[in-house]
N, C-alpha and C positions, 0 to 999 in steps of 0.2 A: 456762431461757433459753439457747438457742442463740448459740454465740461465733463469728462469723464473722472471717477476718482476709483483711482489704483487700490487694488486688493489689498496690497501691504499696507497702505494707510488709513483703511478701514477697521476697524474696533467695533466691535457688539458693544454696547454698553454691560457694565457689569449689573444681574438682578439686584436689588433690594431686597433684603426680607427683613421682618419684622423683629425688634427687639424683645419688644416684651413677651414675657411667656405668658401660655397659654392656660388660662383661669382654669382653676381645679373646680368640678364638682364635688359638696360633700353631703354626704348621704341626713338625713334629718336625725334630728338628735335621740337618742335610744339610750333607758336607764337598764340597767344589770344588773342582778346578783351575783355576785361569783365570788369564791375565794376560795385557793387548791385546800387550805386547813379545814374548811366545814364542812358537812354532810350536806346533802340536798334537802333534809328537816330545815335546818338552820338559814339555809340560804332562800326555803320558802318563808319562813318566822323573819327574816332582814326582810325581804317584801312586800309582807304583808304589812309591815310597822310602816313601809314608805308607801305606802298608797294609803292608809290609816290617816297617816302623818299629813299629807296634801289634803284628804277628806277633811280634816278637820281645821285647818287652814280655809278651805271653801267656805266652811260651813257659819266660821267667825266671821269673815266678809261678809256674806249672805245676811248675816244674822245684824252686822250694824247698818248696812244696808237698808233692812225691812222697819227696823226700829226708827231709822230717819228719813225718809226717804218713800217710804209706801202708807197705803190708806190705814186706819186704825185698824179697819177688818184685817187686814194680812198681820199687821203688830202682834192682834189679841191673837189670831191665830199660830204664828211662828214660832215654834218650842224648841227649836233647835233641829237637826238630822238625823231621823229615825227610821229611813230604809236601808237594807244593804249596798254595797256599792260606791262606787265613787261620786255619784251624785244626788244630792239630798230630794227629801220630797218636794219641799217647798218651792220646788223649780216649776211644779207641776201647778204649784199657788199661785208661783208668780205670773205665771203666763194664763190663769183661769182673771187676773183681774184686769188685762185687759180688755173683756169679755164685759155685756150689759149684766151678765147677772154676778153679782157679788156674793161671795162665802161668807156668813155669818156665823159666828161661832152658836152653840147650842145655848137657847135659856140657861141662864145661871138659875143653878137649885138653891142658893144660899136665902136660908127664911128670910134676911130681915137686907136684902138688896137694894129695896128702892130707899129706903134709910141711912144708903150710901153716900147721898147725892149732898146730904145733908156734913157730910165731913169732908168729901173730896179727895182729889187726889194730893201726892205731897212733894212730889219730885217731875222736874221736867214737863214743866206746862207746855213749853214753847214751841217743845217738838211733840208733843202727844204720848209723851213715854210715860208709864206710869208705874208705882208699887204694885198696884194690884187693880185689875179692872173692872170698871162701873159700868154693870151690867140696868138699866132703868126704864127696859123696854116694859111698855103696857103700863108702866106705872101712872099714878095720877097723883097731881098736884097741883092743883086747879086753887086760885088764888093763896097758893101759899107766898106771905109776905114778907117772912124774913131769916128763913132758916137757908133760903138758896143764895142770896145775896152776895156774893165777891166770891161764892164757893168758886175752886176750880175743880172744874169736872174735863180734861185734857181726855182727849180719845172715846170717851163715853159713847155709850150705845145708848140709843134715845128713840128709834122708829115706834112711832107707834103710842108714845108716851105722850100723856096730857101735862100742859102748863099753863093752861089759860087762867091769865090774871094775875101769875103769879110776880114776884117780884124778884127779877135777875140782874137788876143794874151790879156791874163791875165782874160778872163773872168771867171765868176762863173758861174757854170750849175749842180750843185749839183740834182741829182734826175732829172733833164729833161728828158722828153718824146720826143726822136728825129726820132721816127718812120718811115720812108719813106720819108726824109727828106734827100736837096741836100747839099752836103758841102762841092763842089769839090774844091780842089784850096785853102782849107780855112788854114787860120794858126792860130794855136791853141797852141801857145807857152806860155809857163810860165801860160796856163791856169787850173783851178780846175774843173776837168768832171768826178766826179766821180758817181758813182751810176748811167749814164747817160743810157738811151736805146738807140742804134743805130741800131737798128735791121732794113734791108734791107735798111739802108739807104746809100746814094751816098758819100762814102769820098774817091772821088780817088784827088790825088796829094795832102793832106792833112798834114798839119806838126803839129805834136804831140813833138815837142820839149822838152825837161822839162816838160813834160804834166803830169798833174798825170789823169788817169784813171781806179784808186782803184774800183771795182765792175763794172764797165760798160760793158755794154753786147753788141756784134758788130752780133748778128746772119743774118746770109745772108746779110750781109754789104759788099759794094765794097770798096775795100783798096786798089787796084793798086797805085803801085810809093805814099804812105803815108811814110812819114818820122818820124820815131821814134826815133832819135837821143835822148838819154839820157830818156825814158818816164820811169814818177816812176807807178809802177803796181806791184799788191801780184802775189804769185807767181801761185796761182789757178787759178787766172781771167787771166795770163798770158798763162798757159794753152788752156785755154778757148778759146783767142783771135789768138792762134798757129797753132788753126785747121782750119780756114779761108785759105783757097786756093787761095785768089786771092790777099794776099800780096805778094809783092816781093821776094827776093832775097833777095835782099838790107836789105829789111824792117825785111825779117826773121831773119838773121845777126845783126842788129842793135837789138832788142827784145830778143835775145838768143835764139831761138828757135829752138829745137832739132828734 
């Protein structure tokens, strides 16, 4: 038997539509100058103060930034924001260091520079900040025994500079630049070298005692017969320091190195 159902008790169901309303777009944020009391001088003078105003707002971030956080080379270098515009030069610094070649600041002309090394720096070892920068490149110091001893020399620039023999147990060198730099012979006991560059530089017969050498980078550095008796180091940068071929025996043993 066929069910037929009658027109009058058929019902369309009623649509649904949707409650919620329908999300506004709004346009991205836009700052103005305007005010009907001022002239269009004045209303460029309010503008100019508010781009000034965020400039230099960058330029303090930037600037603690580079102070804790970036290599010595960009510290000694970063004087603050000295082009026009809304974006300082040092943007142009910051993106040259991750680059292989590094900015060096210019020879310091000051006579008596390498004499420096000899007072140190006075504030902020830890982080490489300094009062004023030690400039000690080319210098020689070749068994000097007691005028460098627990100096802190934080952030110091060093490529190139002789220390063979000399005597450095306890020094600071937080962040130092030791670039091509001879240190053969040198003892480095109970000293803080962390973050240091030693890249191609000369530390054969070198005693790293109780050294700590957290972050320091030794690339193409000579290590023959360096003595690492007790050195504290993470276990990555110890890595790092493990694939140098021209430490010892002795020195691989002493370091843990697998």
């Amino acid at each position: 038997m066929a069910i037929s159902l009658s027109s009058s008790l058929y019902r369309p169901l009623p649509r649904r539509y949707d409650a919620s309303p329908t999300p506004k777009l709004h346009s991205p944020l836009r700052i103005s100058c305007s005010s009907p009391i001022i002239d269009n001088e004045a209303r460029s003078s309010q503008c100019f103060s508010l781009v000034t105003g965020m400039k230099n707002v960058a330029c303090g971030l930037f600037a603690v930034w580079a102070v804790t956080a970036a290599t010595p080379v960009i510290a000694a270098n970063t004087t603050g924001c000295d082009l026009p515009g809304l974006f300082p030069s040092h943007f142009s610094l910051l993106l040259s260091s991750f680059s292989s070649n590094e900015r060096l600041p210019p020879l310091s002309t000051e006579p008596n520079r390498c004499e420096r090394a000899f007072v140190g720096n006075t504030i902020g070892q830890a982080n490489g900040v300094y009062d004023k920068p030690i400039d000690l490149r080319f210098c020689d110091y070749s068994n000097e025994k007691s005028n460098l001893k627990g100096k802190s020399l934080a952030a110091a620039l060093m490529s190139d500079a002789k220390f063979d023999g000399a005597d450095m147990t306890e020094v600071v060198m937080s962040k130092a630049y030791a670039v091509g730099a001879s240190f053969k012979g040198v003892d480095f006991s109970n000293a803080v070298l962390d973050r240091v560059n030693f890249a191609k530089a000369n530390l054969q017969g070198a005693v790293f005692k109780n050294t700590v050498l957290s972050g320091s980078t030794f690339d193409d550095a000579q290590l023959e017969d360096a003595d690492f008796e007790d050195t504290i180091i993470g276990y990555i940068d110890l890595q790092k320091l493990c694939t140098n071929t021209t430490i010892s025996a002795e020195g691989r043993a002493e370091l843990g190195c697998r």
